[in-house]
FILOVEX-128435 format. One record per atom (N, C-alpha, C): x negated, y negated, z negated; residue in one letter. Coordinates in steps of 0.1 Angstrom, whole numbers, plus 2048, in hexadecimal, padded with zeros to 3 digits. Atoms other than C-alpha are relative to their C-alpha. Example, Ala and Ser with C-alpha at 12.3 -4.5 7.8 and 13.67 -1.06 7.14 Angstrom:
! FILOVEX-128435
7F780C800A
78582D7B2A
7F77F4800A
80980B800S
77780B7B9S
8087F57F8S
This chain:
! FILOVEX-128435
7FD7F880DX
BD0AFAF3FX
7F67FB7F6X
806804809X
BC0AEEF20X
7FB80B7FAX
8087F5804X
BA6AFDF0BX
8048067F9X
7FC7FA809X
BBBB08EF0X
80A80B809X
7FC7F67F7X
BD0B1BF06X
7FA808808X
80C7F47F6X
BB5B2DF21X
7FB8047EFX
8037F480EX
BA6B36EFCX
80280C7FDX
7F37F5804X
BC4B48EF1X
80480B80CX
7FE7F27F9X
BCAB5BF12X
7F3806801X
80B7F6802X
BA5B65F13X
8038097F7X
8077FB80EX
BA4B6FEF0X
80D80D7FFX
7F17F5800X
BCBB82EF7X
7FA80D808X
8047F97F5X
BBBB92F14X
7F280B7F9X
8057F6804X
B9EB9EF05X
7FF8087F6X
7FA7F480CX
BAFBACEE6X
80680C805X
7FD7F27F9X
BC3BC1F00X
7FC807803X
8067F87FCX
BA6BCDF0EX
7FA8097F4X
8037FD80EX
B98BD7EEDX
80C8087FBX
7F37F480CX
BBABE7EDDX
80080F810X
7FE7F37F7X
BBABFDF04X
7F780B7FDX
8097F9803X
B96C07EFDX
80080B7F8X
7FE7F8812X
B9CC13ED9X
806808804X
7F67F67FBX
BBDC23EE8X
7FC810804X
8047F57F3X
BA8C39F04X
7F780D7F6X
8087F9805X
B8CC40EE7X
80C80B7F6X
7FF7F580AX
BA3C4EECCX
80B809803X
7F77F67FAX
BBDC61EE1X
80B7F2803X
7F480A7F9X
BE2C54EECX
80B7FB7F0X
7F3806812X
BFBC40ED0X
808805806X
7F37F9802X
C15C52EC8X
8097F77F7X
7F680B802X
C34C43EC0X
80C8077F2X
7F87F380CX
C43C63EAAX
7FF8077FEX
8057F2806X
C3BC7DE97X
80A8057F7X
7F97F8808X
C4FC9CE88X
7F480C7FCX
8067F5804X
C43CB9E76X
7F780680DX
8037F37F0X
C44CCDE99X
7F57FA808X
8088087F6X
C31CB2EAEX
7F08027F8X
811803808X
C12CAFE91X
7F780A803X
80C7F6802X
C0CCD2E91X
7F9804802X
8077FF7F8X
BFCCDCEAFX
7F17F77FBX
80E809800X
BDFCC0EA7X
7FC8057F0X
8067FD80BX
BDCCCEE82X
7FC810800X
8047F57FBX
BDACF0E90X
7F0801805X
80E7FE7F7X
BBCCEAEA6X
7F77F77F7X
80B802808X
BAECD8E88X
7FA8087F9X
8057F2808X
BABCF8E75X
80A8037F5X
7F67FD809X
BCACF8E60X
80C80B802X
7F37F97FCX
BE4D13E5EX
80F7F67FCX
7F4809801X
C06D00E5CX
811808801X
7F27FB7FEX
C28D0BE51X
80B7F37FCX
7F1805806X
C49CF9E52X
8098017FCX
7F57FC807X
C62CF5E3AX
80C7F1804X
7F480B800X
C85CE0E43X
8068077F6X
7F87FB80FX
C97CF3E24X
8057F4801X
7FF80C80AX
C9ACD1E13X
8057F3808X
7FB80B7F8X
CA8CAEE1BX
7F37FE80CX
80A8047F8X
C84CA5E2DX
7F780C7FFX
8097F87FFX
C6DCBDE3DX
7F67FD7FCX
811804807X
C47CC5E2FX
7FA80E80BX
8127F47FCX
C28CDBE3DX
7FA8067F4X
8097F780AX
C16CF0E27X
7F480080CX
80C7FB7F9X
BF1CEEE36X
7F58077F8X
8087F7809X
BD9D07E2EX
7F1801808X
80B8017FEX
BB7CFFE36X
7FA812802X
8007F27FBX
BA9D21E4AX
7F38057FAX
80C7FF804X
B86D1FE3DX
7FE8057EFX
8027FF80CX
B8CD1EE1CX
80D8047F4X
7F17FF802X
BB3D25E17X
8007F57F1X
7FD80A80BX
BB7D05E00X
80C7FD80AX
7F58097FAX
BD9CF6E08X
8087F17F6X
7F980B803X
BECCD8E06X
80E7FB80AX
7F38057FEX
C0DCC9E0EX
8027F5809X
8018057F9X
C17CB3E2CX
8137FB7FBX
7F1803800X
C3ACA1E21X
8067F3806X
7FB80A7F5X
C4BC8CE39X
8097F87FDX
7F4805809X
C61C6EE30X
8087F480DX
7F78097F9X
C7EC5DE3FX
80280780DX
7FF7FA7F3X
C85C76E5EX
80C800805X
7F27FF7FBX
C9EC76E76X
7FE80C80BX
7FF7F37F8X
CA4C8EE93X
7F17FD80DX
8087FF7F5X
C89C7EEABX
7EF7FA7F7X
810806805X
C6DC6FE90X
8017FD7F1X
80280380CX
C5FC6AE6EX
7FA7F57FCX
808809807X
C55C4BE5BX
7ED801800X
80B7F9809X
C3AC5AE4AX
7FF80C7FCX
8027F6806X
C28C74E3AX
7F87FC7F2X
80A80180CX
C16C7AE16X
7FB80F804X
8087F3802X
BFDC95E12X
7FF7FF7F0X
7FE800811X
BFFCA4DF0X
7FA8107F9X
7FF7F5805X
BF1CBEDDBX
8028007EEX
7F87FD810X
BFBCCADB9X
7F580B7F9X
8087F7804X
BE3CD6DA1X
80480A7F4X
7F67FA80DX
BEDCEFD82X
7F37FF7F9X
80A80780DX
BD9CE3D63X
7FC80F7FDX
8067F1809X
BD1D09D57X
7F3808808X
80C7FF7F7X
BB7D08D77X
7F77FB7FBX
80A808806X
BA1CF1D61X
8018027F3X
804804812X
B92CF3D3CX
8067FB7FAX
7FC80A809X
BA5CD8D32X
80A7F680BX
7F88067F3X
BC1CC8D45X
7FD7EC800X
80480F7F7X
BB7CA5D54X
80C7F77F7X
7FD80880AX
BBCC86D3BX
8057F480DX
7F980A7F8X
BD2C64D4CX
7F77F8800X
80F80B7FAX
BAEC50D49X
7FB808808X
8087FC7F4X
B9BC6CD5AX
8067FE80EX
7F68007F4X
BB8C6CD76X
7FF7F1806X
8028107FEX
BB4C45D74X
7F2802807X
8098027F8X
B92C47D7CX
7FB80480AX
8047FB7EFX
B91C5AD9CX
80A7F7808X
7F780D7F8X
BADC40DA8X
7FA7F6801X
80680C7FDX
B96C23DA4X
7F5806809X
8097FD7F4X
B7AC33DBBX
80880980EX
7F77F97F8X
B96C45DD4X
8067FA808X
7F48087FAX
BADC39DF0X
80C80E7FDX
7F47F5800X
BC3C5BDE7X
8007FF7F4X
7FB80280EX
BD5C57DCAX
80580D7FBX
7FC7F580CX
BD8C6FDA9X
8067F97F9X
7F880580AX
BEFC6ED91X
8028107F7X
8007F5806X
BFCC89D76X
80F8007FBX
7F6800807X
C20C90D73X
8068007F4X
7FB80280BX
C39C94D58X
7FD80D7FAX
8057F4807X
C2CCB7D51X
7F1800802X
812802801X
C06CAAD51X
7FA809809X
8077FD7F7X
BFECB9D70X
7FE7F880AX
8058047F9X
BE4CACD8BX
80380180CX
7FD8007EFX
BF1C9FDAEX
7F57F9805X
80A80C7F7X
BDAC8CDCAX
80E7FD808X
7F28047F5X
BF2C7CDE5X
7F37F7805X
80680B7F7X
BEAC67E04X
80B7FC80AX
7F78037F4X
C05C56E1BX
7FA7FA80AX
8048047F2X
C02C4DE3DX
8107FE80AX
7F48077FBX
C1BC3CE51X
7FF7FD813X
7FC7FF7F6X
C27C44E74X
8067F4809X
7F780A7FDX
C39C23E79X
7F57F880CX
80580C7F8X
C2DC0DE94X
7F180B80BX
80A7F77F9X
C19C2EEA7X
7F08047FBX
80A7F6808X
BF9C46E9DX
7F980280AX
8027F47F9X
BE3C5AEAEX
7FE80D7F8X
8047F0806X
BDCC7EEACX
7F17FE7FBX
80D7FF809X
BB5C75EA4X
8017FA7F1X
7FC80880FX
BC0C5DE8AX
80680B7F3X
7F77F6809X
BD7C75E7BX
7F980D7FAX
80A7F1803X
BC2C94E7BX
7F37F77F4X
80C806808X
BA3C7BE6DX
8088007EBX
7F880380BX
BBDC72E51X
7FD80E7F6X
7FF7F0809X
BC4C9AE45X
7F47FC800X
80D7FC7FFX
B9DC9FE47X
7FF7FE7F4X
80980880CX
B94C82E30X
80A8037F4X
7F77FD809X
BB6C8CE19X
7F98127FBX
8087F1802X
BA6CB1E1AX
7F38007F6X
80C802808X
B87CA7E0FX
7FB7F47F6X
7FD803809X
B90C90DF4X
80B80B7F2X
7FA7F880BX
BA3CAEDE6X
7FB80D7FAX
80F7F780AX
B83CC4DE4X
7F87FA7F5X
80380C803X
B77CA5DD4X
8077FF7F0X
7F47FC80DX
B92CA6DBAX
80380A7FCX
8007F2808X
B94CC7DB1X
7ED8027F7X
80C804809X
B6ECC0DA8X
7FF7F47F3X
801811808X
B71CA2D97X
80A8057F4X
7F17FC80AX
B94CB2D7FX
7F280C7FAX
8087F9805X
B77CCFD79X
7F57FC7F6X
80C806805X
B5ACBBD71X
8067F27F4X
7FC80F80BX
B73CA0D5BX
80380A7F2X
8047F780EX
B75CC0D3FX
7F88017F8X
């Protein structure tokens, strides 16, 4: 066998071992997620969680237990056994702040941010963040995700206060 080939299965081999590792450390990949399946693991994070199917695509309403702040879990592209994706989203009402949040201030927490603001067509403040189910997750990942979306939106509700 040549050296470029023994190489390549080494280097295959111990990528495997390496992606099993990671596997064991951050729980099991999951292959699909619905509303119903997430909740349990956002429960035992500390979130209350309600579901709504009303609508063409189901959402979550989570409500942080510590501090009852909530935000919105909206699921995209679902069929009967899995969803694409999700965004996390909250919606702010301009009449909470001094002075409702200008499209540069909004700009500038987007250039230091990975969760994106913007300000509708009635000049009110959203955050969002998607995350994508496609190709398997885990539950640590997923939960890590909300956290850092949670606490980018204490984050932002400071930052829309302090841009008055």
């Amino acid at each position: 066998m040549n050296r470029t080939k023994m190489a390549a299965l080494l280097g295959a081999s111990l990528l495997g071992l390496t992606l099993s590792v990671a596997s064991a450390q951050t729980g099991s990949l999951l292959r699909s997620a619905t509303p119903e399946s997430l909740t349990p693991f956002l429960k035992a994070a500390g979130y209350t969680v309600t579901l709504d199917r009303s609508g063409k695509q189901p959402f979550l309403k989570l409500e942080n237990t510590d501090d009852s702040t909530d935000f919105y879990l909206d699921f995209l592209n679902c069929n009967a056994s899995s969803c694409d994706g999700v965004f996390a989203n909250v919606l702010y009402d301009p009449t909470d702040f001094k002075q409702a949040p200008t499209l540069k201030q909004v700009n500038a927490w987007n250039q230091d941010y990975s969760t994106q603001a913007f300000l509708d067509d009635a000049g009110k403040p959203h955050l969002i963040s998607t995350y994508s189910f496609v190709g398997g997750f885990t539950s640590a990942n997923f939960v890590a995700w909300i956290k850092d979306f949670y606490g980018d939106l204490n984050e932002y509700h400071t930052f829309l206060d302090k841009a008055n």
